[in-house]
C-alpha positions in Angstrom: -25.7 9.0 -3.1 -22.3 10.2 -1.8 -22.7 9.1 1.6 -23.4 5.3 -0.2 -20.3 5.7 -2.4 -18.2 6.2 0.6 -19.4 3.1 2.1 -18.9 1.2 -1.1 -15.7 2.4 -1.4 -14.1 1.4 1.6 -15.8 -2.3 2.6 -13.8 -4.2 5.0 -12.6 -6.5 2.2 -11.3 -3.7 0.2 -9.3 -2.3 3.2 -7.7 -5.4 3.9 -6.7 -5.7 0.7 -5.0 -2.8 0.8 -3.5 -3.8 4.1 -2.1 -6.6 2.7 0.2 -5.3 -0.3 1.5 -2.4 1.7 5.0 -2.7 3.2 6.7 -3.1 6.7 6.1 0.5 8.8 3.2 1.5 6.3 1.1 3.0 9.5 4.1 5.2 10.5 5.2 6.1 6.6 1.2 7.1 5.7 1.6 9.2 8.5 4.9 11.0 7.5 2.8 11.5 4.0 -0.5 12.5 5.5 0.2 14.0 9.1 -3.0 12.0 10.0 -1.9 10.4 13.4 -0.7 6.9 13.5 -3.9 5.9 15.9 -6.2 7.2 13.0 -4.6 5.4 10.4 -4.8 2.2 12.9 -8.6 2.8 13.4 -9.5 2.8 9.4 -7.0 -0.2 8.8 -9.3 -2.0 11.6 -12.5 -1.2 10.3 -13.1 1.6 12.8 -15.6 4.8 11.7 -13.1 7.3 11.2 -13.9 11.2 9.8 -14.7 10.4 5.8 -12.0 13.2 4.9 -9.3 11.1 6.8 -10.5 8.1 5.2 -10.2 9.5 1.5 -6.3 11.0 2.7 -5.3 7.5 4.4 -7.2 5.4 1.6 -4.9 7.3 -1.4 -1.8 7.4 0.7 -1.7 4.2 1.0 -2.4 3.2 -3.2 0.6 5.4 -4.0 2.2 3.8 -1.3 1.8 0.4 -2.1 2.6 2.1 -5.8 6.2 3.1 -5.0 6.5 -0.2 -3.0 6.0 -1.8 -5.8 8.5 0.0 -8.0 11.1 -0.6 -6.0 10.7 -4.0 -5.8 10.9 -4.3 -9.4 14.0 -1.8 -9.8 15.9 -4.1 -7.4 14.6 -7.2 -9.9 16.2 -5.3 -12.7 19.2 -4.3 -10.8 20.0 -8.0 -9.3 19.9 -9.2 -13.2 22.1 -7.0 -14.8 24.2 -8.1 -12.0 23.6 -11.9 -12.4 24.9 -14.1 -15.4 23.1 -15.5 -18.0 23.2 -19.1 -16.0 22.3 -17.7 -12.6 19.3 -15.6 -14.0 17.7 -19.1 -15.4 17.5 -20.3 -11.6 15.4 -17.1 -10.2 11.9 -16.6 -11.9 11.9 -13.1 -12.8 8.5 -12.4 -13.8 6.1 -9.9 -12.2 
């Protein structure tokens, strides 16, 4: 049962989702989180079998990366409008 929760867990299609909303370097910063190597972290992001424990370490890395990648983004949103005038914040869409 475990051993086909793992594999439900990480399909191909959920790890390149998760590939796709995490930001520039995300390989290198995982690894500065996780000490897994950078060639690990390459192998699950390409759909290579990797050790599961690795897997579980890269996997939630990269959600809380992708977590304060997302943050950030929308503290510089908040920061450019208090910055910008009422008139130039009706030209930029501000939603998200």
């Amino acid at each position: 049962l475990i051993q086909n929760m793992m594999e439900e867990l990480f399909t191909p299609q959920e790890i390149e989702e998760l590939r796709s909303q995490l930001p520039p370097r995300y390989r290198e910063l995982i690894s500065e989180k996780t000490k897994v190597s950078v060639p690990t972290i390459a192998r699950f992001f390409a759909g290579s079998k990797i050790r599961e424990n690795n897997a579980e370490i890269i996997y939630d890395a990269a959600l809380e990366l992708i977590e304060e990648h997302q943050h950030k983004i929308a503290c510089r949103k908040k920061k450019l409008k208090a910055l910008m005038t009422n008139k130039q914040q009706q030209n930029i869409n501000f939603s998200s």
